[in-house]
N, C-alpha and C positions, 0 to 999 in steps of 0.2 A: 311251482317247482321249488321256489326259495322259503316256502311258509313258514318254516322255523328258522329264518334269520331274521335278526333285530335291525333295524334301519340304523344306520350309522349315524353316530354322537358328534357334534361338533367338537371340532379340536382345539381345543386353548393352548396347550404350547408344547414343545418335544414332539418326540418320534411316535407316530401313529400306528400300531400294531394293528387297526381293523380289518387289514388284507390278512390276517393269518387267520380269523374265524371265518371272514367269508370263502376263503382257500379250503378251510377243511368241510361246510357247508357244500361247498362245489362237489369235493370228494367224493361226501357220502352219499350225494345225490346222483353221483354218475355211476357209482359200486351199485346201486337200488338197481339203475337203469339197464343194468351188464356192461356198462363202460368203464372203461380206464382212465384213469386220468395220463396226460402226454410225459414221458420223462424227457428229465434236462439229456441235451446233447450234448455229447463229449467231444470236444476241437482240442488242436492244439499239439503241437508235438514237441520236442527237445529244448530246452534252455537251459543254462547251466552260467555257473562263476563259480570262480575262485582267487582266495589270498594267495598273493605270492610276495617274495621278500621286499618287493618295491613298489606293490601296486594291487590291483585287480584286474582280474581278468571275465570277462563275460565271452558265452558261448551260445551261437545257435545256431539251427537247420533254416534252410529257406522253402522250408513247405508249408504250404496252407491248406488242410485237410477242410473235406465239408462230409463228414458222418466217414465213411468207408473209402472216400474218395479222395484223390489227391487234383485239389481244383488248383492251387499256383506254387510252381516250382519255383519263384523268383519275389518271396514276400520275405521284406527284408523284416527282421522282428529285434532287433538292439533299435533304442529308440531314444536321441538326444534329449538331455536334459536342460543340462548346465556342461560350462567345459571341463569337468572335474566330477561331472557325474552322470553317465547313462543306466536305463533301464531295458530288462530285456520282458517282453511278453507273451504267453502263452495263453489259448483258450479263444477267445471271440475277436479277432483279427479287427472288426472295425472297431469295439469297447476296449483295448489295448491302445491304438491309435489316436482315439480321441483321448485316453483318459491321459497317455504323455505329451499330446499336443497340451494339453488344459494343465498339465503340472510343468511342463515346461514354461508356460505362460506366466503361472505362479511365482516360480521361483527367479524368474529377471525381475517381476514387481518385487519379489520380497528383496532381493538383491539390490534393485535401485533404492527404497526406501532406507535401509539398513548401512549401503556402503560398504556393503561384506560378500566376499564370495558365498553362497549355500552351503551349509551343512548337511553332508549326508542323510542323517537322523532327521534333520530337517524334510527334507524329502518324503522321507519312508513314513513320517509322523501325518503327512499330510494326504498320502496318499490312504494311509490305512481310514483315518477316519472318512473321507470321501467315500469309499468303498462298505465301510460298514454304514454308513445310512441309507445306502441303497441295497442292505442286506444279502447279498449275494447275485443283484439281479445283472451287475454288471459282469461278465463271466472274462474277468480279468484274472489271472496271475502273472506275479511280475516277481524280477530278481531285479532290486537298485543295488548298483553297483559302484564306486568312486572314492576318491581323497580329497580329504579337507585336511585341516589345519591340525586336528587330533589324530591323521594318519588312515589307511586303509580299511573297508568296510564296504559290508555285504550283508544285505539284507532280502529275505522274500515276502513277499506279504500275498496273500491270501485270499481269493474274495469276496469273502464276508467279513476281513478288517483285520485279524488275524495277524500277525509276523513274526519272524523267528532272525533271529543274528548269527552266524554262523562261519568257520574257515570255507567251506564249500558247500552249492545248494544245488538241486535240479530241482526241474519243472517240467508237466506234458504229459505227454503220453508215453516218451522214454524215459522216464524220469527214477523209474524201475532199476531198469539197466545202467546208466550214468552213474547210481547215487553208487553203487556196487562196484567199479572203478573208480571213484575217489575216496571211498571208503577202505581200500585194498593199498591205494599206490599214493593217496597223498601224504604229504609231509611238510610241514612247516618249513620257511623258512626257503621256499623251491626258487630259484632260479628262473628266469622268464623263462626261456625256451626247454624248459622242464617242465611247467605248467600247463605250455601252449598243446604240449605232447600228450598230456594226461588228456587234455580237452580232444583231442582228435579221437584217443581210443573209444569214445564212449558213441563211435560213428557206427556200432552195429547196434543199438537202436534206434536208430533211422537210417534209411537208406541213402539218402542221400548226403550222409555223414555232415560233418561239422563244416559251413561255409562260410560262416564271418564268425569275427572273433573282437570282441574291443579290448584293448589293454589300455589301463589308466594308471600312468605311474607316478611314484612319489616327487622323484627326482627333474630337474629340467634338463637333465644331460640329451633327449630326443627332441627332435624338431616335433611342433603342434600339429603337426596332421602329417603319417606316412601312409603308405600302401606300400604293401609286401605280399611276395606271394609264396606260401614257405612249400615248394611241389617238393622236397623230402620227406614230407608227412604224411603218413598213409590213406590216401582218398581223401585227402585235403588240400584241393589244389586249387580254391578259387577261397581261401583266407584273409581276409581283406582286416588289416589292422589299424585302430584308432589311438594315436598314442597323445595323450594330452600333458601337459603340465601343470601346475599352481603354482 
């Protein structure tokens, strides 16, 4: 069936591309057959951040979709880093999990060697390249989100390595509808509980609207860990807030 593939070349050093000829080999040989090759699955629904004048804020649903189906109402996706930096993830629920267990891990080592809190950039830099070595196969999207010492920042990265820096980003499957209310109503400069609001309205693409939220602020005027529950917010009523300092 393989007759026209070349046997595979020993690798002497760098990123090995010989999965992309035998992928397309595979193709052509199953188009011959009347077969298809399988397409990637689509997971993943709502995440979101945004700047606001003191800080950052991160946004997400607690669903975890399997194709057309809603398999857990209760999958938390903001996902600790550093105390001045989380990330939120979209797409492969356990490749999310691992891949901010594994940069969490990273960034207390680099922090102990260094004697420094992490730098955001730091983060985003480490995750992307991670991600692009393994080409696309970890089906991660993420928004990091946090303050350091240069101030507020938000980044999404992509996963095939990819990232973008930005005042506000979505991700998902809603990420349609999200980006089209903060595109409409954001504004520089916003207020926390002006932000936290924008983040709610963008709960008609998903149904089970916005249910955690992390806010990471500049100032140390809040105690390191609150819970709130803001029930004036529309279908936002199980909002659980992470307010950190530096």
């Amino acid at each position: 069936m393989l007759h026209n593939s070349r046997p595979p070349q020993p690798q002497s050093a760098g990123f090995s591309f010989e999965n992309t000829r035998r992928n397309a080999v595979l193709e052509g040989n199953l188009s011959e057959l009347g077969y298809s090759s399988p397409k990637a699955r689509k997971t993943g629904t709502t995440i979101a951040g945004i700047v606001f004048k003191d800080g950052v804020i991160l946004g997400a649903d607690t669903r975890a979709t399997d194709d057309m189906v809603v398999a857990d109402k209760n999958c938390m996706k903001i996902h600790y880093i550093a105390p001045n930096i989380y990330c939120c993830g979209a797409g492969v629920a356990a490749d999310a999990e691992v891949t901010t267990q594994m940069m969490s891990s990273n960034v207390e080592l680099h922090s102990l060697s260094t004697g420094r809190p992490p730098l955001v950039v730091t983060v985003t830099r480490q995750l992307k390249q991670m991600l692009f070595r393994y080409q696309g196969h970890i089906g991660s999207s993420l928004i990091v989100g946090g303050v350091d010492v240069t101030g507020a920042h938000l980044y999404s990265v992509y996963p095939h390595g990819s990232y973008d820096k930005l005042p506000f980003l979505t991700m998902g499957s809603g990420a349609g509808a999200a980006i089209s209310i903060f595109e409409d109503r954001y504004r520089p400069n916003m207020e926390n509980m002006h932000a936290i609001v924008q983040h709610s309205h963008y709960d008609n693409s998903t149904p089970e609207s916005v249910e955690y939220a992390c806010i990471i602020v500049l100032t140390p005027a809040c105690p390191e860990l609150l819970s709130r529950s803001y029930t004036n917010l529309p279908r936002a009523t199980k909002l659980l807030c992470y307010i950190t300092r530096v």
